[in-house]
Every structure is written in structure tokens, then in C-alpha cells.
C-alpha positions as CSV (number, residue, x, y, z in Angstrom):
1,X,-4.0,-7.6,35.7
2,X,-2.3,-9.6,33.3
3,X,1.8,-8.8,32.9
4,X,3.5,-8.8,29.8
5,X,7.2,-10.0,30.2
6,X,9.4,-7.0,29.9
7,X,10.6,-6.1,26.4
8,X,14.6,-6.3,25.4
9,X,15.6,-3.1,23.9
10,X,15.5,-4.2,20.7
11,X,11.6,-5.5,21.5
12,X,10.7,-1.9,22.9
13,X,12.4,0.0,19.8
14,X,9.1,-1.8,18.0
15,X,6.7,-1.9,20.7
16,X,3.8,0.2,21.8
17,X,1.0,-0.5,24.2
18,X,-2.1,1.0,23.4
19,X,-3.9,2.4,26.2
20,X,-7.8,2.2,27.4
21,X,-9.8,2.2,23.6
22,X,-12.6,1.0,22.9
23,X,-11.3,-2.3,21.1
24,X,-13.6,-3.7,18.6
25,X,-11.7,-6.5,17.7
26,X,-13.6,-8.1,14.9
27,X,-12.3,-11.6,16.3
28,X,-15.6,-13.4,17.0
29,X,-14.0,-15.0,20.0
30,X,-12.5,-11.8,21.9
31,X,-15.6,-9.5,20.8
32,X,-15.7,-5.6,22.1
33,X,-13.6,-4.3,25.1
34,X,-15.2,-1.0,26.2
35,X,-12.1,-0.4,27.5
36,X,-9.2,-2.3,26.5
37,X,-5.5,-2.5,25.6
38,X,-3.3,-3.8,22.8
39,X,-0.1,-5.1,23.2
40,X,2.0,-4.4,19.9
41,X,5.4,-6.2,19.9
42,X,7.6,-6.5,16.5
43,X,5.0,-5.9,14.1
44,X,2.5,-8.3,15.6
45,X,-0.4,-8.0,18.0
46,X,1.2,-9.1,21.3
47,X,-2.2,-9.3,23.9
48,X,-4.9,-7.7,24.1
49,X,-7.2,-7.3,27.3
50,X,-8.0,-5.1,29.9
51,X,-5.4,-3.2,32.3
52,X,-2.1,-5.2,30.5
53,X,1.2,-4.4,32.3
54,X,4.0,-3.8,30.0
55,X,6.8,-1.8,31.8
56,X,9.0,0.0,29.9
57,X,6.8,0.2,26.5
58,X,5.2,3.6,25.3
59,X,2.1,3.8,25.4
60,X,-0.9,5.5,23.3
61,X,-3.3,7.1,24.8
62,X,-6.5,5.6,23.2
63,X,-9.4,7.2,26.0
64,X,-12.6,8.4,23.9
65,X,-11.4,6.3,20.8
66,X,-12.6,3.4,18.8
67,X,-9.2,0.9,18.0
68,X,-9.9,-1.1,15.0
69,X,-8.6,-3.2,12.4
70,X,-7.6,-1.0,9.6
71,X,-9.6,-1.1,6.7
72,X,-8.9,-3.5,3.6
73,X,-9.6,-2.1,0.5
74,X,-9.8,-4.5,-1.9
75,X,-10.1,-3.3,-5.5
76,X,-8.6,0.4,-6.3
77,X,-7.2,1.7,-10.1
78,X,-4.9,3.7,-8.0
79,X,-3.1,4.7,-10.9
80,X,-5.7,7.2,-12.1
81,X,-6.2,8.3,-8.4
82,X,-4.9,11.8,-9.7
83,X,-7.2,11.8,-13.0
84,X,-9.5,13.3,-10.3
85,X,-8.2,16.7,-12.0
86,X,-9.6,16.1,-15.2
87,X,-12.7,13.4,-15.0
88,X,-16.2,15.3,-14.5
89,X,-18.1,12.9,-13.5
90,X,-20.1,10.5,-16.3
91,X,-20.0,13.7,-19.1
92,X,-19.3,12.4,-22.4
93,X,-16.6,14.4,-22.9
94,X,-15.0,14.3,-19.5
95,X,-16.3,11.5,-18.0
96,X,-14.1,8.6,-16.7
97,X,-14.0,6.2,-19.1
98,X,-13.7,8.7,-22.0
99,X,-10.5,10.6,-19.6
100,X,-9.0,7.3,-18.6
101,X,-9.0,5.6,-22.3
102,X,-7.7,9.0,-23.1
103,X,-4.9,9.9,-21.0
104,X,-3.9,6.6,-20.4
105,X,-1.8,5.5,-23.5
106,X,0.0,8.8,-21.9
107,X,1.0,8.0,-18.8
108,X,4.7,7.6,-17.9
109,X,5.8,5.5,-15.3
110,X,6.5,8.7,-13.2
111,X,2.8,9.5,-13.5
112,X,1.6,6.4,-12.3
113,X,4.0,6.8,-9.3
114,X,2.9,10.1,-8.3
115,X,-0.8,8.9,-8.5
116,X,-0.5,5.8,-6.4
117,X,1.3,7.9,-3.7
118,X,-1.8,9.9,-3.8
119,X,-4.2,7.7,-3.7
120,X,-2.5,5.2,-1.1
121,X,-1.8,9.2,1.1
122,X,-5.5,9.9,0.9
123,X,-6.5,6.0,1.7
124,X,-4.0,6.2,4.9
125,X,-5.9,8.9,6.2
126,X,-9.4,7.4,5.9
127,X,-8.1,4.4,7.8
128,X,-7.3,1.8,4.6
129,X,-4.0,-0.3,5.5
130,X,-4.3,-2.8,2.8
131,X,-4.9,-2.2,-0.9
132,X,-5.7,-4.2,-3.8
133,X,-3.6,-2.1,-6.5
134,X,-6.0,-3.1,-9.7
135,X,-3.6,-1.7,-11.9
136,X,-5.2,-1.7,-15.3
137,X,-3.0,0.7,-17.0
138,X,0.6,-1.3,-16.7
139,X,2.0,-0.1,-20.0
140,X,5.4,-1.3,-19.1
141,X,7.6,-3.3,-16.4
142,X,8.6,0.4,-15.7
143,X,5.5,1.6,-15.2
144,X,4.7,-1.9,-12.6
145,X,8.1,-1.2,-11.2
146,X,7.0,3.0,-10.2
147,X,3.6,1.8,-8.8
148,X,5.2,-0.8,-6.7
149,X,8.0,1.7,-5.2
150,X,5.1,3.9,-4.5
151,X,3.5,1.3,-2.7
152,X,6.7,0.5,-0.7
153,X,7.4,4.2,-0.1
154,X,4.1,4.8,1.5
155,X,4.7,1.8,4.3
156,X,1.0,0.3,2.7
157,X,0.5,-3.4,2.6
158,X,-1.5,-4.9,0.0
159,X,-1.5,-6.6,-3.4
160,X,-0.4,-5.1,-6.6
161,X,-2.5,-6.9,-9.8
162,X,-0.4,-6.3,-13.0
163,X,-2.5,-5.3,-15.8
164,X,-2.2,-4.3,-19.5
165,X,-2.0,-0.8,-20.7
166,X,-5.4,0.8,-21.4
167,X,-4.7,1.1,-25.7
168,X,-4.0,-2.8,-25.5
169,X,-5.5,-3.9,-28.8
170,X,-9.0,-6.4,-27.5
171,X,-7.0,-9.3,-29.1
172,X,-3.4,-9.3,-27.9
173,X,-2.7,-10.6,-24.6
174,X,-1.6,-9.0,-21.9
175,X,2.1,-8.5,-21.0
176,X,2.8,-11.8,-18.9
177,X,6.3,-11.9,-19.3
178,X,6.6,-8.9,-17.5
179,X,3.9,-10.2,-14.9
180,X,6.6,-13.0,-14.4
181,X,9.3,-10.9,-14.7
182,X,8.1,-9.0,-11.4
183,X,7.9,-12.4,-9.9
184,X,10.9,-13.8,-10.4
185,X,12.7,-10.4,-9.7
186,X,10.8,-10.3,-6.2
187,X,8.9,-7.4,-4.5
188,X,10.0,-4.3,-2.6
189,X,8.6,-4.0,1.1
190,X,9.3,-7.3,2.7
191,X,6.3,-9.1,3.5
192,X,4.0,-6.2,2.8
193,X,3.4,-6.6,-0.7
194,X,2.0,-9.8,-3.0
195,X,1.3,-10.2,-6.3
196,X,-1.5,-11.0,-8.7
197,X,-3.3,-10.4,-12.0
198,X,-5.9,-8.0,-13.5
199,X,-7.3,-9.6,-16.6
200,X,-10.2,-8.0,-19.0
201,X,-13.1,-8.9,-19.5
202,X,-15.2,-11.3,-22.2
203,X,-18.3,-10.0,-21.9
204,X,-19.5,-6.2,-23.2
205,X,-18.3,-3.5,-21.6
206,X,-17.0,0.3,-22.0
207,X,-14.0,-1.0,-22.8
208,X,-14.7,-3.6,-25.5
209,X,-15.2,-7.6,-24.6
210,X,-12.0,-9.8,-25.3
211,X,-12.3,-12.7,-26.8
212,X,-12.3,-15.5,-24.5
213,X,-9.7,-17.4,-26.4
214,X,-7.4,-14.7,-25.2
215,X,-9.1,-14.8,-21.8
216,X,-8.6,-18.3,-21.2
217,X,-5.0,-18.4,-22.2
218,X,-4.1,-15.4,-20.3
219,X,-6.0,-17.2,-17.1
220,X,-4.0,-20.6,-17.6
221,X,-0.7,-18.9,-17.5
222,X,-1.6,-16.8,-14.7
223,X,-2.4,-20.0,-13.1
224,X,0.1,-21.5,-13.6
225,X,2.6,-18.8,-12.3
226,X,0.3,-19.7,-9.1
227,X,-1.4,-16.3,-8.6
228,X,-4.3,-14.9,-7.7
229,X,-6.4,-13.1,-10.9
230,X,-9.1,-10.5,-10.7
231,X,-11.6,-9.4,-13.5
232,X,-14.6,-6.4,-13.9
233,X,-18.0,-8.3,-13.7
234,X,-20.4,-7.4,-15.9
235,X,-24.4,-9.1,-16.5
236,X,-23.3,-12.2,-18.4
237,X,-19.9,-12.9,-17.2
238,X,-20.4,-15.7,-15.0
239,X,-22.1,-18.2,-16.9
240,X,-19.4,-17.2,-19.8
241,X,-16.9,-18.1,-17.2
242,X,-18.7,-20.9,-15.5
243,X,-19.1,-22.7,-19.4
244,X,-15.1,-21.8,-19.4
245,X,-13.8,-23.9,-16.4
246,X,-12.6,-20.7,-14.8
247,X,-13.9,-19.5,-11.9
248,X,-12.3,-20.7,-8.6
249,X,-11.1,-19.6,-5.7
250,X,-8.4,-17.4,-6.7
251,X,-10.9,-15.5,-9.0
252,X,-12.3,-12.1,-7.8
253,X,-14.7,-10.8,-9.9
254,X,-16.0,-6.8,-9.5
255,X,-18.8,-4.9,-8.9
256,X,-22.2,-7.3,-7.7
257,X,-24.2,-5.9,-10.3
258,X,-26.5,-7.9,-13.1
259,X,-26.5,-11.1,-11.2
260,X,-29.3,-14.0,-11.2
261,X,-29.4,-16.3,-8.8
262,X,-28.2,-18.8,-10.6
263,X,-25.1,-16.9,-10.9
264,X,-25.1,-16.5,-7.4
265,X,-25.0,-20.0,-7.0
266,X,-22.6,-20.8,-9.5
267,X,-19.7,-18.0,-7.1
268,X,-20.5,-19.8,-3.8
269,X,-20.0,-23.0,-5.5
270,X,-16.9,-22.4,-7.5
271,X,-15.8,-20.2,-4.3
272,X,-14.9,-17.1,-6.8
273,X,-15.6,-14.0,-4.4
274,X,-16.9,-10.6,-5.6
275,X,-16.1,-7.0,-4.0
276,X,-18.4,-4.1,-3.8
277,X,-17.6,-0.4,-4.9
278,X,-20.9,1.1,-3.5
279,X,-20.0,4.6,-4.0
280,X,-19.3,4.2,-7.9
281,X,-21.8,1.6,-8.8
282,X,-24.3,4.3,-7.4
283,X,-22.6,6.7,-9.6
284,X,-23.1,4.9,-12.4
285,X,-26.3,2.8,-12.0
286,X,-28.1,4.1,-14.5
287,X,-25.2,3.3,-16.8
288,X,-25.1,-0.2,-15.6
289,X,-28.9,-1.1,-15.2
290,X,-28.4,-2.9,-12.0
291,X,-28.5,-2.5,-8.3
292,X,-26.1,-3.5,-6.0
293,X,-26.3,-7.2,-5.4
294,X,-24.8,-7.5,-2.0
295,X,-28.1,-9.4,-0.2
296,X,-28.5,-11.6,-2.6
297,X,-24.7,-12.5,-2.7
298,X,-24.6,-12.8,1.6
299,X,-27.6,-15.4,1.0
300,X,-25.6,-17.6,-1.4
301,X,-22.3,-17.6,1.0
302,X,-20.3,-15.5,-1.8
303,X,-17.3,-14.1,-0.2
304,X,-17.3,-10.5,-0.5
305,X,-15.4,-7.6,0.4
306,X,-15.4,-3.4,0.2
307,X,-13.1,-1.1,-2.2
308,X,-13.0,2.6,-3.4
309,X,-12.5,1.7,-7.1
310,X,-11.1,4.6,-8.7
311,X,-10.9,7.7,-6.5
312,X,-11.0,9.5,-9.8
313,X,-13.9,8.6,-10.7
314,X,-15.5,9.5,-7.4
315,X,-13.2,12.2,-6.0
316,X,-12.7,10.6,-3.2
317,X,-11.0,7.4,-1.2
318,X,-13.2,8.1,1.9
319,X,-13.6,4.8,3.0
320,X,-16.3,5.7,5.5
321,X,-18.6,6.9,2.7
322,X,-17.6,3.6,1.0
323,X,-19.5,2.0,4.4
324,X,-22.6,4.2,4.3
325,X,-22.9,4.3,0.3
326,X,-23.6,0.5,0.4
327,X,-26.0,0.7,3.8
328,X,-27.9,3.2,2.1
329,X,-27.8,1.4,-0.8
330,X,-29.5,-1.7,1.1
331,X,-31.7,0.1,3.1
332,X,-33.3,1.8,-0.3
333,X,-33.7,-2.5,-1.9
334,X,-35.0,-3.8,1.7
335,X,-35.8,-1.4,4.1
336,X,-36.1,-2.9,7.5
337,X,-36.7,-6.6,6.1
338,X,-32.9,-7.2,6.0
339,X,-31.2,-5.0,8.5
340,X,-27.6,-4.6,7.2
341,X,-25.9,-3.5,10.9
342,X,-22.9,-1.5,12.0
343,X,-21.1,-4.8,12.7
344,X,-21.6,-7.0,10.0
345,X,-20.6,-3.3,7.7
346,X,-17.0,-3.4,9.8
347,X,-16.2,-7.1,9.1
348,X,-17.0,-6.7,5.4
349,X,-14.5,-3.7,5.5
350,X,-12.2,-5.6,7.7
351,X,-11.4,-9.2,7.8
352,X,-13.5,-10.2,5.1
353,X,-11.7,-7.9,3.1
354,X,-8.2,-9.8,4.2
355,X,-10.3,-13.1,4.1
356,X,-10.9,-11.8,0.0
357,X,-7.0,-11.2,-0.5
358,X,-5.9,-14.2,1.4
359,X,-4.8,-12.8,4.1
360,X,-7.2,-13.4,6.8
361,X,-4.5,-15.3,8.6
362,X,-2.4,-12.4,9.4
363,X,-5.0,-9.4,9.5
364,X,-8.6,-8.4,9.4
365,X,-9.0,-8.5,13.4
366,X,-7.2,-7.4,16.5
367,X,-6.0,-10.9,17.4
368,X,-2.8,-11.8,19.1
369,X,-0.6,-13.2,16.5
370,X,-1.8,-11.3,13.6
371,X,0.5,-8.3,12.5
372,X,-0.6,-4.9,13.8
373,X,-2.7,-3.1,10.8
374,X,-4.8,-0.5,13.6
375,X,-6.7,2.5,13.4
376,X,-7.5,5.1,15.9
377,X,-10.4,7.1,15.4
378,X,-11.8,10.1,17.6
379,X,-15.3,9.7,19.3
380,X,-15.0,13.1,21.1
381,X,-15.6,15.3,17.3
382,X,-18.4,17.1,17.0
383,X,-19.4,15.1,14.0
384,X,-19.2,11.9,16.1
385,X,-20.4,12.8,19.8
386,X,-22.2,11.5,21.5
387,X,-21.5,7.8,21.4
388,X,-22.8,5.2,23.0
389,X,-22.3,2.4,19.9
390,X,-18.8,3.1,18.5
391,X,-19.2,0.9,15.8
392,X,-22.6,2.8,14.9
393,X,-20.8,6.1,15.3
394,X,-18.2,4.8,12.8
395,X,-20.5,3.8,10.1
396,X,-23.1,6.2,10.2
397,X,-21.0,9.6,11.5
398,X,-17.3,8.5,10.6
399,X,-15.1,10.6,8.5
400,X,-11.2,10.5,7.7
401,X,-10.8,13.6,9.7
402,X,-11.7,11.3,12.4
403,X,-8.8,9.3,12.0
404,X,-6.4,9.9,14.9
405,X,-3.6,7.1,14.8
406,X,-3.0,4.7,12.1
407,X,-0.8,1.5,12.5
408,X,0.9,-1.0,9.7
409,X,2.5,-4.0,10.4
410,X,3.5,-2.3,13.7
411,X,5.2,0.9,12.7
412,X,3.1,4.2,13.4
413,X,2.3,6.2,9.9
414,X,-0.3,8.3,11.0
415,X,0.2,10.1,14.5
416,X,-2.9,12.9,15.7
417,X,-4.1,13.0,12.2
418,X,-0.4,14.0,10.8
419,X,2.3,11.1,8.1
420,X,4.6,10.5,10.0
421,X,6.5,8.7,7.0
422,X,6.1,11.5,3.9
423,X,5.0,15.0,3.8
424,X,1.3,15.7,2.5
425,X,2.7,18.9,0.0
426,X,5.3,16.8,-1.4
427,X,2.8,14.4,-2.5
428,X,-0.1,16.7,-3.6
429,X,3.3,19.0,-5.6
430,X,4.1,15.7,-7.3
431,X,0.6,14.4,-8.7
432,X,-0.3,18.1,-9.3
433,X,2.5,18.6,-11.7
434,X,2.1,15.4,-13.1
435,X,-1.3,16.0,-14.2
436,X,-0.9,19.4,-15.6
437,X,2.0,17.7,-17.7
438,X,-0.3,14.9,-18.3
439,X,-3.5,17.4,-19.4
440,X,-1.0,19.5,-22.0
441,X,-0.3,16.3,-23.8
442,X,-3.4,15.2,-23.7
443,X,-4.6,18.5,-25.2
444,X,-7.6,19.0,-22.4
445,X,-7.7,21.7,-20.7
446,X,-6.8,22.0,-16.7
């Protein structure tokens, strides 16, 4: 039995050993452990093994529960997360981009506060622990400054992409001095929080093409601030992009829809990596024309990763559907010709998600050394049992009730299914009279 070297007091205060789980690591190298333990120590991920000694640490007991990485969501509008209230699915009227173009001139900073502690509440309890905050409704450093304190307040870690404010005219750059502003000024939440750039896109789309003049300068100077940008995808992008000198590595496009191969080529080559939305770009496939591209995408060596997109738009940030929207997806294009399994479904929601933020280094998998982003989920529901694959169970069966215990960066924010950090009614009170507010200006009826 391996022995841990007892703790200080200090140590123990931010230590917890969790007990006998059913570890799927997602670290090629240490595999499954049908019955494991993790050692977490000051944030990090201390050992892991069978049967580790740690005297003096509490322990969780993990018996009849899969212990995961949490997931890593990498592309969420959280700031409409609350918009839920009003969208109605793709009606003219009603629909999301007609509600979000909308209500979003409207939005004070407040509201976008309230909705990101929604959507990051929801996303806790369906496992997420690191976001990708595509904020494309930053009206204001104000309204950048309310979605970050939500972001800290919430204990999340992720990236926060400053936008531009939805009524931004298609020729007029975004606001990069307060992008650089928020730089300079640093964020809240330590080490949890990064920074990048959501930028619009030159190609057709429900929201008008900008010019790529404006494109390309707004990409430079994002560059040249040295962060990371992100951009919708739409059929025709690429090349536009490719003939521009701007893909690269710190490019994430959106949504694998309306590729060629050549295209294909063109993002494993320049390294630009894409994330999937599966359960809105089955929403709105008819809209788009396309299917979703993963396959093709996995045979070029894209990177790619998983996000909710806009729980608005779907009503919901159940990351498990997320999983099983894209399988079925797959399994409707290919059949049994090219089985898309459990496994390879938890790394894309995992550490290639982390790998697709750039931060594959400090989570993704349950290695020692990496900080301690875990989830706890319940084998023993009825919606689950019986098990004999866990990480079967999880994608086909999973739900967020099933979530048991959720970890970030060591500190314990979802204990038996309960916050431990905020209280569910203050959260739900807030975004509900937010969007009522919203709704009267708005004149639409709620």
C-alpha cells in the first residue's frame, strides 16, 4: 500500500482523499482503476492508486461511483443563458437569433451577471468545471467586468473571450481598448480565469458578414496583445481565412459544419482547432445545411473539443446530452463503419477540451500534478444501474442528476448533489427578475 507523507495542518485544511471510485483517469499512461483513490493536496492531484494511506486527511466516499475529470466546455454565450425565458426555439418571432439581436442592445451589466451565474450554476451541476465564456454581447467594460465577477463568484475556471455588443454596427471594430483594458487591470480568481477574444465573422451569417478589413485588423491587435481568438464558422470561412494569413494555433473556429476536405486540411495544417455544439447544430441543421463534421475532422488531426453553446437556445447546459447528441449524430452519418466509443466521447469532453483552451498541462485527466477539476457521479440510480462499463453508463445513461460531488482546483463546490458555495434560489430569484425586467423593456411578453 503506498503511504502518503502525513499532511501539516495547513496541507489537511486543503486536502481530501478520495476513497475506492472507479477512476477513469483519461491519462493514457495510468488508464482505469476499478477501484482506486485520489490523493488531493492544495488544489493539485497528489497520487492516485489503489489503497493510498493518508492519515489524518478526510476522505470521500467514492464506492459505486465513476471519478472523473470534470468536463471542459469549451464555447458557451453564457450571457444569454437566461434568454431561455423568452427564445422558442427557431420561430421567427421568438426564435434565438431574432430574441438575442433583440434583447441584447438591452442588457445591463447586471443582467449579464445574473445570467452567467445561471448558466455557470446549471453547468456545475452537469459536471462542467471549465468554461469558455464566448461572450458576444460585451456592450461595455462594465458589462465584461459583471460577467467576470460572476465567473469568480461561482468558484468556475475557464476563459472569458471579450466580445462586442450584439447592435455593433458590421463595420466598426470591436471594443479593444477595453479588451486591453481588462488585461492590463488583471483578472479576478487567481489562476482560474484567462483571457481571450470573440471576433465576428466575414462570411454570411444571421448576423451579417464583416468586412474582412475589419476582421483582419481586429485579429492583428488581438495578436498582438498575445491572446487567444475565437470565431463562428460558417461554409466558406476557412479558405476566406486561409487566403488572409489568419488561421493559427490560437484560432478556434465553431460549429464543424459546411466543411470540404480541403478545408479540413487547411485546420490540421495551420493547427486552428474547431469545437462541436451537437445539441444546437442538430437544432438548427436544417437552417445551416450541413451535418456535423466531427469524422471527417478526427481523420484530418483537427483538434477538437465539446461545448453547450447557448443554453438559451437549447434550454439546457446538460453536458451529458451534449455527449450523446453528437454519438447519435455519428451513428446516424456512419453507422457501425466508424464506431465513435464511450472513451474516445470522454476525452473529447475532457482533456481535449483543456488541450483546445491551452490548458492541457494543468487539467483534462486525473494525473498527479495537474490541479483537481473532479466529478463524482452515481452508478447505483435507477437511470444508471446496472453497470458494468462506467464510461458507457456515462455516455449513454448519464444525467446531471447523477452528479454526486464536484471538485475545482481542489475546493469542493458540489457535495451529494447540493452548492456548497451559493444557494440555487438566490441564483434562479436573480436571473428571473432580471429577465422579466429585461422582457418589459423589450416589449415581449413573459
Amino acid at each position: 500500500m503506498p503511504t502518503i507523507p502525513t499532511p501539516t495542518r495547513s496541507d489537511a485544511d486543503q486536502a481530501c482523499l478520495i476513497r475506492g471510485g472507479h477512476v477513469l483517469t483519461m491519462d493514457p499512461a495510468l488508464g482505469e482503476l476499478p477501484c482506486g483513490d485520489v490523493l488531493v493536496r492544495g488544489g493539485a492531484i497528489a497520487a492516485v492508486g489503489p489503497r493510498l494511506s493518508a492519515p489524518g486527511v478526510p476522505e470521500i466516499d467514492a464506492r459505486d461511483m465513476a471519478v472523473l475529470p470534470g468536463f471542459v466546455d469549451t464555447h458557451w454565450h453564457l450571457w444569454n443563458s437566461a434568454l431561455r425565458a423568452l427564445v422558442r426555439g427557431d420561430d421567427a418571432e421568438h426564435g434565438y437569433f431574432p430574441v438575442t439581436l433583440r434583447t441584447g442592445p438591452l442588457f445591463t451589466p447586471e443582467d449579464n451577471h445574473h445570467a452567467v451565474r445561471l448558466g455557470l450554476a446549471e453547468g456545475l451541476l452537469s459536471g462542467i468545471t471549465t468554461v469558455h465564456n464566448w461572450s458576444h454581447n460585451t456592450r461595455s467594460p462594465d458589462h465584461a467586468d459583471a460577467e467576470l465577477r460572476a465567473m469568480a463568484e461561482m468558484g468556475v475556471r475557464g476563459r472569458f473571450a471579450y466580445g462586442w455588443g450584439q447592435d455593433l454596427p458590421l463595420d466598426r471594430p470591436m471594443d479593444l481598448r477595453g479588451l486591453e483594458r481588462v488585461l492590463r487591470h488583471g483578472l479576478p480568481a487567481g489562476d482560474l480565469l484567462t483571457l481571450g477574444a470573440a471576433l465576428r465573422t466575414p462570411v454570411s451569417n444571421p448576423r451579417g458578414a464583416v468586412p474582412i478589413a475589419v476582421v483582419r485588423e481586429e485579429c492583428a491587435q488581438v495578436r498582438a496583445l498575445g491572446l487567444p481568438l475565437t470565431m463562428h464558422a460558417r461554409p466558406g470561412i476557412v479558405s476566406v481565412l486561409a487566403e488572409q494569413a489568419l488561421l493559427g494555433a490560437d484560432l478556434q473556429l465553431v460549429h464543424p459544419q459546411g466543411l470540404s476536405l480541403a478545408d479540413c486540411a487547411l485546420l490540421a495544417e495551420s493547427g486552428t482547432s474547431m469545437t462541436c455544439s451537437p445539441t444546437i447544430e442538430m437544432l438548427y441543421a436544417q437552417a445551416t445545411r450541413g451535418v456535423i463534421q466531427f469524422q471527417e475532422l478526427e481523420d484530418a488531426g483537427v483538434r477538437q473539443s465539446l461545448s453547450v453553446d447557448s443554453s438559451g437556445a437549447s434550454a439546457s447546459a446538460d453536458f451529458f446530452a451534449c455527449l450523446r447528441a453528437l454519438l447519435w449524430s455519428h451513428k446516424q452519418r456512419f453507422g457501425s463503419q466508424k464506431p465513435l466509443s464511450a472513451h474516445r466521447l470522454l476525452r473529447l469532453a475532457t482533456q481535449d477540451g483543456a488541450n483546445d483552451l491551452g490548458l492541457g498541462h494543468l487539467v483534462g485527466s486525473i494525473t498527479p500534478g495537474k490541479r483537481a477539476d473532479i466529478q463524482l457521479v452515481r452508478l447505483t440510480d435507477l437511470n444508471m444501474a446496472p453497470v458494468v462499463d462506467p464510461a458507457h453508463a456515462l455516455v449513454y445513461s448519464g444525467q446531471p442528476a447523477n452528479v454526486d460531488t464536484v471538485l475545482i482546483d481542489g475546493q469542493i463546490l458540489l457535495r451529494r448533489g447540493q452548492p456548497t458555495r451559493w444557494d440555487a434560489a438566490d441564483v434562479v430569484r436573480g436571473a428571473t427578475t432580471a429577465m422579466r425586467a429585461l422582457a418589459s423593456r423589450a416589449g415581449m411578453r413573459h
